[in-house]
N, C-alpha and C positions, 0 to 999 in steps of 0.2 A: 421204616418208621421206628422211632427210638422207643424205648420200653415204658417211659414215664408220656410217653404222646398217647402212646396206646390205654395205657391206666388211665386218663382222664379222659379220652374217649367213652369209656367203662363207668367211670365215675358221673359223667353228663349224662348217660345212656339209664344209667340207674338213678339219676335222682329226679330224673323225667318219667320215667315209670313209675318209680313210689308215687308221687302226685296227679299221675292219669289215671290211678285207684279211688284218688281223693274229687277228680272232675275237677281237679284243680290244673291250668295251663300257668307254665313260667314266666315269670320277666327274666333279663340277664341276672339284675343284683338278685333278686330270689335265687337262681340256680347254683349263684357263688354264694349265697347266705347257708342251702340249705346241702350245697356238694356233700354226696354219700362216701363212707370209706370203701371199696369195692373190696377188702382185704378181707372186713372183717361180716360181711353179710354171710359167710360160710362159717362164720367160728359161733363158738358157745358161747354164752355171758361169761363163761365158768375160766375163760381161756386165758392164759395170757398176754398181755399184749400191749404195744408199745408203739407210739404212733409216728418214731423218730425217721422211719425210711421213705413218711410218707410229704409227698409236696403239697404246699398249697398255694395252690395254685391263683393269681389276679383274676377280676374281671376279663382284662383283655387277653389273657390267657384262652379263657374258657370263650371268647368272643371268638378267636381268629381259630380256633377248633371247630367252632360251631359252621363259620363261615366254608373252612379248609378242607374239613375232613368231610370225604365223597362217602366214608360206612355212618356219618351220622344222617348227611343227607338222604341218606336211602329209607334211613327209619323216622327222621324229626322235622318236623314242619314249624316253618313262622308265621304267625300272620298278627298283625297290628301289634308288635312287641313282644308276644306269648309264643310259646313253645312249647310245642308237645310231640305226641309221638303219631305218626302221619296215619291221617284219614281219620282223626278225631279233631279237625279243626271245628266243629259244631261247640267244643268246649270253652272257645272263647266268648262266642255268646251266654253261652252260660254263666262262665265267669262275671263276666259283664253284669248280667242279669241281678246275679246274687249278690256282687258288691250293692248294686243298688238298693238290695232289701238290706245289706249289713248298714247302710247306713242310718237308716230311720231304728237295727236293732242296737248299733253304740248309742245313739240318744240317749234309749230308754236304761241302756247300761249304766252311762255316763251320769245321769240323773240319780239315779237308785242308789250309786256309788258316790256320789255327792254327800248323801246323809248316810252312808256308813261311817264317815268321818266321825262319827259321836258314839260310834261301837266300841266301848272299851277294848283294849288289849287286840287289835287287829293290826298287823303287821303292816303286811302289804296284801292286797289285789289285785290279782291279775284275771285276765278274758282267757280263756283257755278255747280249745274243740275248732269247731269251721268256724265260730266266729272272729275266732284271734287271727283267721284267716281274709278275712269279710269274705266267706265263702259260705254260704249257710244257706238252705233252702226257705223259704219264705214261714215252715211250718215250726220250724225248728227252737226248741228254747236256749235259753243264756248260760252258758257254762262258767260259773268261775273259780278260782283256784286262788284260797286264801292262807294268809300263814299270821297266826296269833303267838300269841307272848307264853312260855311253856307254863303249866300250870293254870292257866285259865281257856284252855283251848274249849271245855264244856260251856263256859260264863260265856264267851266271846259268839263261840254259833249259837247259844240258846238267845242271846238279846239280838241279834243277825237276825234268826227266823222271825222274833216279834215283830223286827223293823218291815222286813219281807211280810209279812203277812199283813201287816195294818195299809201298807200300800197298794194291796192287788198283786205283788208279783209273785203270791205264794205256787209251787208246781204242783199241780195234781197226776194221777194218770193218766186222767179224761183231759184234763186243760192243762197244758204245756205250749202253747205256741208265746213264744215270748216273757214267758215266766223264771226267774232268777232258779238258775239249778245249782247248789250253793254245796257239791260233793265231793269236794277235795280239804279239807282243812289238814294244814301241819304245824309244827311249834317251830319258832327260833332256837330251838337247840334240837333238833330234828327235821335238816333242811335238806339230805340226801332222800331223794327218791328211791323207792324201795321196789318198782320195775325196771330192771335194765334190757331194755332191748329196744329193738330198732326207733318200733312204734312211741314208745313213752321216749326217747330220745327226739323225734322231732315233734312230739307235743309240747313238753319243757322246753326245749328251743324257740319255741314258737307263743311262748305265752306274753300277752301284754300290758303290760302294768297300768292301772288305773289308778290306783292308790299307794304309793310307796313313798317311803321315807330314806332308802339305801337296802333297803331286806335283800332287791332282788341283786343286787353285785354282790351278796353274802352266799345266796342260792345259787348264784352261777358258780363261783368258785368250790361252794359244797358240790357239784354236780359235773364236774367237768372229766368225768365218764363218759358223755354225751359227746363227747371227741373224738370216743374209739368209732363212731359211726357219720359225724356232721364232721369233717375236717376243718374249717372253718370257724366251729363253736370256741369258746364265745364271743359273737359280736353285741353291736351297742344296740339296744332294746329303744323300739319308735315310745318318744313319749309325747307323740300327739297326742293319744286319747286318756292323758292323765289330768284326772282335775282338778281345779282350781284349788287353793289350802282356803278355809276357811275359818276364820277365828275364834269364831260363837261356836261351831259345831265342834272345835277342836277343846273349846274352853268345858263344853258339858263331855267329851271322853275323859279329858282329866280329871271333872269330877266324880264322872263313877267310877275311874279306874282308883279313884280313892278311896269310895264306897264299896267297893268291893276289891280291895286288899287286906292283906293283915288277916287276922282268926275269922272274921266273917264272911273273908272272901275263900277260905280254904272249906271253910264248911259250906258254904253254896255250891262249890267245883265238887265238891264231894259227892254230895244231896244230888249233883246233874248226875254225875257219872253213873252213880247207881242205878239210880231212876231210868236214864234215856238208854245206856246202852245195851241192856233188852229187844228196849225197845225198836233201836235202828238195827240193830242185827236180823231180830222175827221181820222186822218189813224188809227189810233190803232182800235178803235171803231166799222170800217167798217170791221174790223177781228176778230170780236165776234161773234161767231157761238152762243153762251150760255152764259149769262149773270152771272147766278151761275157759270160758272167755267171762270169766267174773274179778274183781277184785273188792272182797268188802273187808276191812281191816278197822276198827276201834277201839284203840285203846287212848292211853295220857299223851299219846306225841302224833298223833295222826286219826281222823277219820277220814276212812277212805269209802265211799259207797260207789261202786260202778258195777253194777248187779248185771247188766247186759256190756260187754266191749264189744270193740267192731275189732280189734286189733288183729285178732288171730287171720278172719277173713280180707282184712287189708294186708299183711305182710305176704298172706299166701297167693292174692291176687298178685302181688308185688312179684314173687319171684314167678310166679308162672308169663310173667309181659316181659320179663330180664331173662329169663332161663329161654323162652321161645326164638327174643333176638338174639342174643349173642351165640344160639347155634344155629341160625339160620344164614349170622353175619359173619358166623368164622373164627371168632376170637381166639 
């Protein structure tokens, strides 16, 4: 077997286990969307590194492997187009299941993001988490991941949360099943992700645009780090679930983006910043269970609130399903 057979052996083998973490089972194009670099799951973020010796591989590459190779057979099962790692075939009913519930949850996305359209200064939107996946448990709320105009990043999520809250889809503690979780904002001149590692590389890979204008082929380009691990990255982003432009709703952002520019808009961004971010620091903060699996960051180019990550526990799941086969299988 040649060396590059064997690497993408490696490569299918691991990017099927990162997502039997997630209860997520593959299709073909997912496994070519989301092929892991197997070089670099043993390096540092810190490392150097250069992704020129590495192949990428087609679809029917990774098809006549899946088919061929008797050490994938041993570990990876098909059933109705999905792939996983054998004797977890119960996940494609799950899958199944949980597209179902993703679809009545893009409705409600789809909707809500409708009249963000009248949000001054918001970039683009994207669906981030299980649901950019349609993988989401029935209980689950809406993740998404915004990028506003720099300098109005405070103005942009403080009229956001109004709109969210006048609608019902404000998140509470107690009540989150389907309520707008709205924890990632960045600026158009601060479009580099500021976690490099496995995890935050196929979250950003995987976000889906609801609302853009061109932002997100600016963010891929700012982000194309995400290659030392998706070999693959970047491909073309689904934009089934982006919606419709609408003219009226587009006509009142440009009027408050008028209303609040110029001296009056720099004093209201001001007046936020002072005021809220206290205030989201003490609340985020006092929801860290774990300090390593937290990210909360706000300042002028980013708010970041993710008080609780699954991350740490999902990559270590990861390498203990990758590290058990590949010495059980010989590599």
């Amino acid at each position: 077997m040649s060396q590059s057979q064997e690497n993408l052996e490696k490569q299918i083998l691991a990017t099927i286990c990162f997502f039997d973490t997630l209860e997520y089972p593959l299709t073909l194009i997912e496994i070519h969307k989301n092929l892991l670099n197997t070089q670099m799951l043993y390096k540092s973020s810190s490392d150097v590194y250069t992704n020129n010796n590495i192949n990428n591989p087609s679809i029917l590459d990774i098809q006549n492997t899946l088919e061929n190779s008797e050490r994938l057979k041993n570990m990876i099962s098909c059933k109705r187009g999905f792939y996983f790692l054998k004797g977890n075939g119960c996940l494609v009913d799950k899958r199944l299941e949980r597209n179902r519930i993703a679809i009545k949850k893009w409705k409600k996305v789809r909707w809500i993001s409708s009249l963000f359209q009248m949000v001054p200064f918001v970039r683009m939107i994207a669906v981030s988490g299980n649901l950019s996946l349609s993988n989401t448990p029935r209980g689950n709320d809406l993740d998404i991941f915004i990028i506003t105009k720099y300098g109005r990043i405070w103005t942009a999520r403080f009229l956001m949360l109004i709109l969210i809250y006048l609608t019902g889809f404000k998140r509470s503690p107690k009540k989150f099943k389907d309520k707008i979780c709205p924890n990632h904002f960045i600026t158009d001149e601060s479009l580099i992700v500021s976690e490099d590692n496995l995890y935050s590389a196929i979250l950003h890979a995987n976000l889906v645009p609801v609302l853009d204008s061109g932002t997100l082929d600016k963010f891929k380009k700012e982000n194309l780090w995400i290659n030392k691990y998706l070999v693959n990255y970047p491909l073309s982003s689904s934009s089934l679930h982006q919606i419709h432009s609408s003219k009226f709703l587009k006509g009142l952002k440009y009027f408050s983006e008028v209303i609040f520019s110029g001296h009056f808009g720099n004093w209201f961004e001001t007046v936020l910043c002072r005021i809220l971010t206290p205030i989201q620091l003490k609340r985020a903060k006092s929801q860290v269970l774990d300090k390593n699996n937290a990210e909360i960051v706000v300042n002028e180019r980013q708010i970041i609130l993710h008080p609780r990550l699954r991350s740490q526990n999902i990559v270590e799941g990861f390498r203990k399903r990758l590290g058990d086969r590949i010495l059980n299988i010989g590599y």
